[in-house]
DOVOKE-141388 format. One record per residue: chain; x, y, z of N, C-alpha, C in turn. Coordinates in pm, whole numbers, m for minus. Layout:
<pts>
PT  chain     n.X     n.Y     n.Z    ca.X    ca.Y    ca.Z     c.X     c.Y     c.Z
PT      A       X       Y       Z       X       Y       Z       X       Y       Z
...
</pts>
This chain:
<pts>
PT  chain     n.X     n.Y     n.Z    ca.X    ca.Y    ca.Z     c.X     c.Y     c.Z
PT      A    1950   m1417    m612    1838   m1505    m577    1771   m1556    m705
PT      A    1776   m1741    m702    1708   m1757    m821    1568   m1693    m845
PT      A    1492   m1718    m968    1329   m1666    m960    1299   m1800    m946
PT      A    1146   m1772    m914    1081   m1879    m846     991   m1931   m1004
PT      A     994   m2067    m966     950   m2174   m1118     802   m2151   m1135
PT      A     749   m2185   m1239     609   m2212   m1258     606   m2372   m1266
PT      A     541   m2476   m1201     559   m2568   m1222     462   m2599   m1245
PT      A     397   m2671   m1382     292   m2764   m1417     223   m2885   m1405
PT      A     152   m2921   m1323     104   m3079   m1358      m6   m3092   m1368
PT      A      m5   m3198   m1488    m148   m3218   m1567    m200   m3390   m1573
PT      A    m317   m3466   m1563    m301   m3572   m1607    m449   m3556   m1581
PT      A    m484   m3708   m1558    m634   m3760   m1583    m687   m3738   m1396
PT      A    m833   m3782   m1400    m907   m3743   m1273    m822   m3913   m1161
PT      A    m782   m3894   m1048    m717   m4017   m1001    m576   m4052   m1016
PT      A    m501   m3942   m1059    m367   m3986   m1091    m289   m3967    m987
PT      A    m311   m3869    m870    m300   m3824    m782    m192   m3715    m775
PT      A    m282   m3547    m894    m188   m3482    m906    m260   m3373    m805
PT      A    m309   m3351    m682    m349   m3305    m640    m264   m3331    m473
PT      A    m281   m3439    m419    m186   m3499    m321     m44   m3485    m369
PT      A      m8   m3500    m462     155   m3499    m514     171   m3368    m525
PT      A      96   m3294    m610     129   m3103    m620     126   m3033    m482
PT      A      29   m3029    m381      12   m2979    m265     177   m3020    m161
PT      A     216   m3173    m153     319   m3181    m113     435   m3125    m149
PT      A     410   m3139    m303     588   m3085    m332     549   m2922    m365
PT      A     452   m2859    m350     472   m2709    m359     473   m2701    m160
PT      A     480   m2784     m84     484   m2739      63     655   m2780      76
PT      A     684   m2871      m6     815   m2911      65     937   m2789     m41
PT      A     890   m2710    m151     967   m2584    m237     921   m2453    m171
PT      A     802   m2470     m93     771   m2379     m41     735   m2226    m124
PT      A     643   m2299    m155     603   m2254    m325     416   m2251    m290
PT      A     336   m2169    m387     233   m2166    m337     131   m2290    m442
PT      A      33   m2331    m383     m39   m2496    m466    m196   m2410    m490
PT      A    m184   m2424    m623    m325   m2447    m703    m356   m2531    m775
PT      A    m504   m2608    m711    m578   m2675    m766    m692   m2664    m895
PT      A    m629   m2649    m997    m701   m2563   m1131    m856   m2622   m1103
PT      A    m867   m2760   m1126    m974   m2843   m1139   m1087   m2818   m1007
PT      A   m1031   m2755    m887   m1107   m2725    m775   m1225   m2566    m843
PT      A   m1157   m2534    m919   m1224   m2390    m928   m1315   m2443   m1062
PT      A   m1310   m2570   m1156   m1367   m2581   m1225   m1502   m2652   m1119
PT      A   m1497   m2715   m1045   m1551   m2812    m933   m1672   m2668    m899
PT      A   m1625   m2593    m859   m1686   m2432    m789   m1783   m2395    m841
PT      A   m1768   m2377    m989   m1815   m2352   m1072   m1949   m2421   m1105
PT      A   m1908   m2564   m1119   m2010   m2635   m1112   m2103   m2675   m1008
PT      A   m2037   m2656    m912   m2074   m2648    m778   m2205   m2536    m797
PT      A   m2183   m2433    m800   m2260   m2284    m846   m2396   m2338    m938
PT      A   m2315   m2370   m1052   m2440   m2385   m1143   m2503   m2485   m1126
PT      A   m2512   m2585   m1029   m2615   m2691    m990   m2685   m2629    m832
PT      A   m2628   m2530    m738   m2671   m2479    m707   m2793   m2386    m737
PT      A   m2772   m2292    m848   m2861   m2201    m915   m2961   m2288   m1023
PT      A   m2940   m2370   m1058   m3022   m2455   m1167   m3003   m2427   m1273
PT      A   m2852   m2348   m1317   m2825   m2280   m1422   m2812   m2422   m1549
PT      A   m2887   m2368   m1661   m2884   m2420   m1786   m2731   m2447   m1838
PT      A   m2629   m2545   m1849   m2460   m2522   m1888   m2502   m2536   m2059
PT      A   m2605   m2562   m2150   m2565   m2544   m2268   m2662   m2434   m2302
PT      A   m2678   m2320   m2231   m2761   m2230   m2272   m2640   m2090   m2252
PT      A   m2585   m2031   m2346   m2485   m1963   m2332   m2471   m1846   m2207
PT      A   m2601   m1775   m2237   m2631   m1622   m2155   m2643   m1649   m2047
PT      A   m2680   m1798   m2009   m2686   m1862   m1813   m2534   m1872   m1864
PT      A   m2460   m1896   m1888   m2298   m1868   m1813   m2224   m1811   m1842
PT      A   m2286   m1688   m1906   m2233   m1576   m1916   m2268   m1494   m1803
PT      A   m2397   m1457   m1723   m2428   m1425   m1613   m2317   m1474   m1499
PT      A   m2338   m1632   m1502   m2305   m1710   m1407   m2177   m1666   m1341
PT      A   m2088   m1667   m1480   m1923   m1559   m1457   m1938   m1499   m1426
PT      A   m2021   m1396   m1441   m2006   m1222   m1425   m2025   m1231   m1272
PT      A   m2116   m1323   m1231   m2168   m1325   m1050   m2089   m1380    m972
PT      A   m2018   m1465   m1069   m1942   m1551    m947   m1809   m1535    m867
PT      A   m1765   m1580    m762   m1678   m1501    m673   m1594   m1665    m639
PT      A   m1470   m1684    m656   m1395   m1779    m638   m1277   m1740    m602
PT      A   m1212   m1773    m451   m1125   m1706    m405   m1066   m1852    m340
PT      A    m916   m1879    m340    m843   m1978    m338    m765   m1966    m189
PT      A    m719   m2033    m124    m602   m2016      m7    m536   m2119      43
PT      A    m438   m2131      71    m360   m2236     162    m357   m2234     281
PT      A    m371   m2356     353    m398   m2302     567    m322   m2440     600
PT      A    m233   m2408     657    m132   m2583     738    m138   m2693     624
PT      A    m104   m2650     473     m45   m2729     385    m156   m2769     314
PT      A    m261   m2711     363    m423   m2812     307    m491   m2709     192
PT      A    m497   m2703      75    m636   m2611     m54    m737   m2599      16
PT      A    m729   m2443      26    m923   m2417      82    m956   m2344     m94
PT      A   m1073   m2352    m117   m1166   m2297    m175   m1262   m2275    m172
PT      A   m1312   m2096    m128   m1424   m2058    m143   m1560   m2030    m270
PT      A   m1654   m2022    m248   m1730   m1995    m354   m1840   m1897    m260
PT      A   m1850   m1760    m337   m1949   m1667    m305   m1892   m1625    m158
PT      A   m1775   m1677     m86   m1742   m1648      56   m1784   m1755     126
PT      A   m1843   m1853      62   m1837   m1985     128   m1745   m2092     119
PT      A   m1704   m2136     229   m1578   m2305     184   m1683   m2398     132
PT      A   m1581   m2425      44   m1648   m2506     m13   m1574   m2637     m82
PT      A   m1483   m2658      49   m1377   m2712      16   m1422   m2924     m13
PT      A   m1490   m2906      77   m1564   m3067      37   m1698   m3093     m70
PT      A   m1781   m3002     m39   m1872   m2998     m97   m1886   m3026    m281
PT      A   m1715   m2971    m320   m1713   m2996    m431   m1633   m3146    m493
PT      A   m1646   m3194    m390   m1543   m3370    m434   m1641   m3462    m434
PT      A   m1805   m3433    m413   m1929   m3537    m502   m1914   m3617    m627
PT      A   m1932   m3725    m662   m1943   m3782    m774   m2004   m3735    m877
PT      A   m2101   m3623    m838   m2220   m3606    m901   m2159   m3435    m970
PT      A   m2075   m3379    m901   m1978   m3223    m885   m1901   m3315   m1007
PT      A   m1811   m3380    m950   m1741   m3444   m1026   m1768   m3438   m1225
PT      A   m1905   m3536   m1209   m1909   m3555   m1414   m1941   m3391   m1404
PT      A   m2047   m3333   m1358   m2068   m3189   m1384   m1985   m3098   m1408
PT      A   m1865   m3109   m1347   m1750   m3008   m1342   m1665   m3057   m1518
PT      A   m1662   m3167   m1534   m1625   m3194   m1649   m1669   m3176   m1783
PT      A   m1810   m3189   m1747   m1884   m3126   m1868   m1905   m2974   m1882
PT      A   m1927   m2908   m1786   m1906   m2758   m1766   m1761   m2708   m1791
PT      A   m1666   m2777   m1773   m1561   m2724   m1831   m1517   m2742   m1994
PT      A   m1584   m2774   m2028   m1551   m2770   m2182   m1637   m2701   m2242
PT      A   m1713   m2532   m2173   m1748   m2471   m2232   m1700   m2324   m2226
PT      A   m1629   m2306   m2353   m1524   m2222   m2356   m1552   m2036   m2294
PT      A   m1657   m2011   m2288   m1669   m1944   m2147   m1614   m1959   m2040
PT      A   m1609   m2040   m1999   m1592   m2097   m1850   m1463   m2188   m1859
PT      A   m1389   m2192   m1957   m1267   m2187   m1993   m1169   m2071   m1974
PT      A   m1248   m1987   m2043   m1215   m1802   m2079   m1192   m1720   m1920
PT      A   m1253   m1785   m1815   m1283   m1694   m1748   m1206   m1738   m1615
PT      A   m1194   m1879   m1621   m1098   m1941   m1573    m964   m1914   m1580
PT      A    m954   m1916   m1720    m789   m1891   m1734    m734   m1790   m1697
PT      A    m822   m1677   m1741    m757   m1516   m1689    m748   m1514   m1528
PT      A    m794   m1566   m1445    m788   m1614   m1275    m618   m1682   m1266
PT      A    m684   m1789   m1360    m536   m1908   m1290    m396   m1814   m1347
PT      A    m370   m1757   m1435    m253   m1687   m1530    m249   m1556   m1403
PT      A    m314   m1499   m1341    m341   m1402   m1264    m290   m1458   m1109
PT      A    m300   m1556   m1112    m281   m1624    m971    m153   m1655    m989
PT      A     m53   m1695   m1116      41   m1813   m1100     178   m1742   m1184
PT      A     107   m1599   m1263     226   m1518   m1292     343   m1468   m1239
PT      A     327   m1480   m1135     494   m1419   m1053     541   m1546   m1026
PT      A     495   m1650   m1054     616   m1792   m1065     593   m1847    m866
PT      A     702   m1930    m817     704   m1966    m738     516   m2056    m707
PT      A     500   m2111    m800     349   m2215    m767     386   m2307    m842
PT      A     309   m2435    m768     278   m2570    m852     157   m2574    m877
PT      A     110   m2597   m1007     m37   m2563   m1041     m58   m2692   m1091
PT      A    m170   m2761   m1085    m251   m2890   m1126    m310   m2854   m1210
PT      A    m355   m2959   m1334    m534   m2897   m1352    m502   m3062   m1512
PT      A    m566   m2976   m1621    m574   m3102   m1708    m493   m3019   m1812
PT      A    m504   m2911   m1797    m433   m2791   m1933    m308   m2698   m1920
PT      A    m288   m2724   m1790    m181   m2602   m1743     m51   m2644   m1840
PT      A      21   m2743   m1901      97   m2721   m2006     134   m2689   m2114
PT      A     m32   m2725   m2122     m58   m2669   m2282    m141   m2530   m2321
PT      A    m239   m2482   m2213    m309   m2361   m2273    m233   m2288   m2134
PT      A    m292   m2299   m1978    m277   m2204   m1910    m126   m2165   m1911
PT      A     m29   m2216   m1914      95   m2215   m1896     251   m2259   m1999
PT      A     193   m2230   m2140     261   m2354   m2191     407   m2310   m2212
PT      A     447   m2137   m2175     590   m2187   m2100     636   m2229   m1975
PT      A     560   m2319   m1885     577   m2309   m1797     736   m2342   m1752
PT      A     819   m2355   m1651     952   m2370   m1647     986   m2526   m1653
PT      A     870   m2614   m1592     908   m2763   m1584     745   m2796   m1561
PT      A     713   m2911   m1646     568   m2953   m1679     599   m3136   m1649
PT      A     476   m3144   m1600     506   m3363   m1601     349   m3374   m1623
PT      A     335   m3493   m1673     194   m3548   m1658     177   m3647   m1621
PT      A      78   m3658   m1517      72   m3734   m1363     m28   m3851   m1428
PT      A      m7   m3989   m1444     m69   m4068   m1487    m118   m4199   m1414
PT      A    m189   m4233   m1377    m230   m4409   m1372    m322   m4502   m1457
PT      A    m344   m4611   m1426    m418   m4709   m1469    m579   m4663   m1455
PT      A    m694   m4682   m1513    m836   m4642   m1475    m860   m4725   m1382
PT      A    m828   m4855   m1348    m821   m4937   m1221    m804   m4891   m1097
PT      A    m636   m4853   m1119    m564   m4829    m990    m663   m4707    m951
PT      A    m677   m4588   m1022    m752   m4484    m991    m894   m4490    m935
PT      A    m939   m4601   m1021   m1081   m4628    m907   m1106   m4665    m815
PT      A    m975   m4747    m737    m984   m4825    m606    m920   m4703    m546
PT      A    m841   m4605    m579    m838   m4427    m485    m931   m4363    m440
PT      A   m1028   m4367    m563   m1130   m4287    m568   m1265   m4354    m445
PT      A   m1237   m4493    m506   m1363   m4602    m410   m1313   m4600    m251
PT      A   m1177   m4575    m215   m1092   m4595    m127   m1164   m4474       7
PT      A   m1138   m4328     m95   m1132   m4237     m46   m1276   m4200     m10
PT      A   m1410   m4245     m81   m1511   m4190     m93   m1616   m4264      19
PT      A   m1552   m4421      12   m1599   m4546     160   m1590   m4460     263
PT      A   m1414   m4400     319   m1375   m4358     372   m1453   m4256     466
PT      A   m1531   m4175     339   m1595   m4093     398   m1755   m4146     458
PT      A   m1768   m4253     415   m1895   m4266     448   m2022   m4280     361
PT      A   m1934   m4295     237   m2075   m4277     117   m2099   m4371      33
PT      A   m2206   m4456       2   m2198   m4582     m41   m2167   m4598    m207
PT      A   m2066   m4681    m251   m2032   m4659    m346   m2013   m4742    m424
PT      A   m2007   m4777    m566   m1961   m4944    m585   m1773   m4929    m643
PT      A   m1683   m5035    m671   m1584   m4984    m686   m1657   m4959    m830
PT      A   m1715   m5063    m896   m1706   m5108   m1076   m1815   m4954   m1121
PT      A   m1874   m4898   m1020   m1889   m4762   m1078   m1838   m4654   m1095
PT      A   m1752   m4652    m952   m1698   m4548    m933   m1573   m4544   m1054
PT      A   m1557   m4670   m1099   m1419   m4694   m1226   m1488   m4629   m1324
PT      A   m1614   m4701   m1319   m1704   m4622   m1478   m1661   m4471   m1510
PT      A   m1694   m4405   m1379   m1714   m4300   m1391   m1587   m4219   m1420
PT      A   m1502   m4257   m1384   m1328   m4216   m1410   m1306   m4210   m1557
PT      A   m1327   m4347   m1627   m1307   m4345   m1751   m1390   m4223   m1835
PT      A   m1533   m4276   m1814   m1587   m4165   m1871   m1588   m4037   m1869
PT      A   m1524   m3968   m1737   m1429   m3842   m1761   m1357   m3808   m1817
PT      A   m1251   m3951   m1839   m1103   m3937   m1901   m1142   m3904   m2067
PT      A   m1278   m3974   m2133   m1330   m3970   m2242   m1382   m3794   m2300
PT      A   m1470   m3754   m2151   m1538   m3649   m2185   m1410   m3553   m2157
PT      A   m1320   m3540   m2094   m1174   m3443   m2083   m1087   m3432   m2214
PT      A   m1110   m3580   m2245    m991   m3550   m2357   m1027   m3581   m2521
PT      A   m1222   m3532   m2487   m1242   m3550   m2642   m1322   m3372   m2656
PT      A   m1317   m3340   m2495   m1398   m3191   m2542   m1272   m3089   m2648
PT      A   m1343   m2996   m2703   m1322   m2909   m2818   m1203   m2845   m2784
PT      A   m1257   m2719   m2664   m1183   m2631   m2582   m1108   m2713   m2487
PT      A    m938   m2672   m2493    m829   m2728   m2393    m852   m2872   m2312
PT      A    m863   m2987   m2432    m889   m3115   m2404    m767   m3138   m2323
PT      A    m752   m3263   m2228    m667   m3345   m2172    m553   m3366   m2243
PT      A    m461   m3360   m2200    m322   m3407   m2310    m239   m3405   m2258
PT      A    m117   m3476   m2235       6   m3402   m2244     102   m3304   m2333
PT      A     150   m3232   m2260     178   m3083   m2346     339   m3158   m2406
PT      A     423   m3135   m2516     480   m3219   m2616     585   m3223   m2520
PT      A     655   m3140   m2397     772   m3132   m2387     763   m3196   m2234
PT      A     627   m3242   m2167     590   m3289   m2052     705   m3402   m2001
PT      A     691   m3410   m1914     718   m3518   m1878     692   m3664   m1776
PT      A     675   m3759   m1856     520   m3844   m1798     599   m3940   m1688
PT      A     471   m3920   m1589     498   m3975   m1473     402   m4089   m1464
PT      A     441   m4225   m1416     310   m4321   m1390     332   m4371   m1257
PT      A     238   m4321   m1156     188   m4324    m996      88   m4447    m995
PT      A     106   m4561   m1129      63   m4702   m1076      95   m4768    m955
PT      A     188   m4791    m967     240   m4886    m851     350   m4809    m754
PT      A     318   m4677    m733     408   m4590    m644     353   m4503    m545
PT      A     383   m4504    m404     326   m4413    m340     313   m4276    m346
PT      A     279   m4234    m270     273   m4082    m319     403   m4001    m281
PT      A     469   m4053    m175     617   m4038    m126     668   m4057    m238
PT      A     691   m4157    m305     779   m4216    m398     754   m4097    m537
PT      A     667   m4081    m505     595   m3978    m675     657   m3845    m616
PT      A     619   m3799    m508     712   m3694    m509     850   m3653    m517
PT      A     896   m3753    m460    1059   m3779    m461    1143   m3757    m614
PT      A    1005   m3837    m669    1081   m3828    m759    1075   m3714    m913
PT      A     947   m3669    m848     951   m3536    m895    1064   m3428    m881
PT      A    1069   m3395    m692    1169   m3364    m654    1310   m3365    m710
PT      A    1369   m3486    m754    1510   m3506    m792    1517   m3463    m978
PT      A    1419   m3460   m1044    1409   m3398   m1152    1410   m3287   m1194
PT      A    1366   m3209   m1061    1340   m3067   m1118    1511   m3043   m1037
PT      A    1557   m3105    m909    1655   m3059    m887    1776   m3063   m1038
PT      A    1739   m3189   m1062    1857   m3278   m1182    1885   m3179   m1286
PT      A    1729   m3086   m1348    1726   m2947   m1458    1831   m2891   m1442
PT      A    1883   m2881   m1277    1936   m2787   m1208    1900   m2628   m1267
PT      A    1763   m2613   m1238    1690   m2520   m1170    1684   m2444   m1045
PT      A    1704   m2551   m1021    1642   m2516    m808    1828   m2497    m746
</pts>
């Protein structure tokens, strides 16, 4: 029996490595973590508590208290926080820049990683996030980085967020993409990147069928699987 892969994918907020990872770890039958959901949690937490993020000893506490427990149910990421779902609550615009700026403080880097490496060590997962090729995982068995346009990604993001009901503009909701992509891949600790041996995927002008597929036939092509 082969062993089961660690598979990596990393890219910017909108690339749609979250819809693409969840599918193709359901169709390998493999287990899906959303790295960036537990950074989301986190921040989730500390705007809950009113915790200070550049005051060190508030998130040093913050870790020590906090309780983040992950699961899969009919193909869909649940994530709890404290024993609460908190599975929407953390996809706000406002969760969103917060989670980005809170993650580039290497605490909450630190405390993260020992979770995700703990979760994804016996192999058989597709893990998302912005770092999993390069810090959480960087042998992982097969790594890609999931890319689009800041455009295409904002009419996803504007797409998905109408959808729900929340008033939005597109030309902000773009703002706000970029300026993640800025604050991800200029912070200190485990900036945005592709990891050297990645391999880059662009989900511009491709569905999400099409992105998986063709994920799919690559990792088969390694002949890995």
């Amino acid at each position: 029996m082969k062993r089961k892969l660690i598979i990596a994918i990393d890219g910017p907020s909108g690339s749609g490595k979250s819809t693409v990872s969840r599918i193709l770890a359901k169709k390998l039958d493999y287990t899906y973590l959303d790295t960036g959901a537990m950074y989301r949690a986190v921040a989730l937490s500390a705007a809950e508590k009113n915790v200070d993020i550049d005051d060190e000893k508030s998130l040093r506490k913050l870790c020590s208290e906090i309780d983040i427990s992950v699961d899969t149910k009919n193909g869909s990421f649940l994530i709890s926080l404290d024993g609460k779902d908190v599975t929407e609550a953390i996809r706000s615009p406002n969760i969103s820049l917060l989670a980005s700026s809170i993650s580039a403080k290497k605490i909450i880097r630190d405390t993260m990683l020992r979770l995700q490496r703990k979760i994804g060590e016996r192999g058989g997962i597709v893990m998302e996030g912005r770092d999993i090729g390069t810090v959480v995982f960087p042998n992982a068995d097969i790594k890609f980085y999931l890319y689009a346009s800041a455009e295409e990604r904002g009419k996803r993001r504007y797409t998905e967020l109408k959808a729900k009901g929340e008033k939005v503009t597109l030309k902000h909701i773009t703002s706000e993409i970029v300026k993640r992509d800025r604050n991800d891949s200029s912070r200190e600790y485990a900036p945005l990147k592709p990891a050297k041996d990645a391999i880059h995927i662009d989900s511009t002008n491709n569905t999400v069928e099409e992105v998986v597929e063709r994920l799919s036939e690559i990792i088969k092509r390694v002949g890995r699987m």
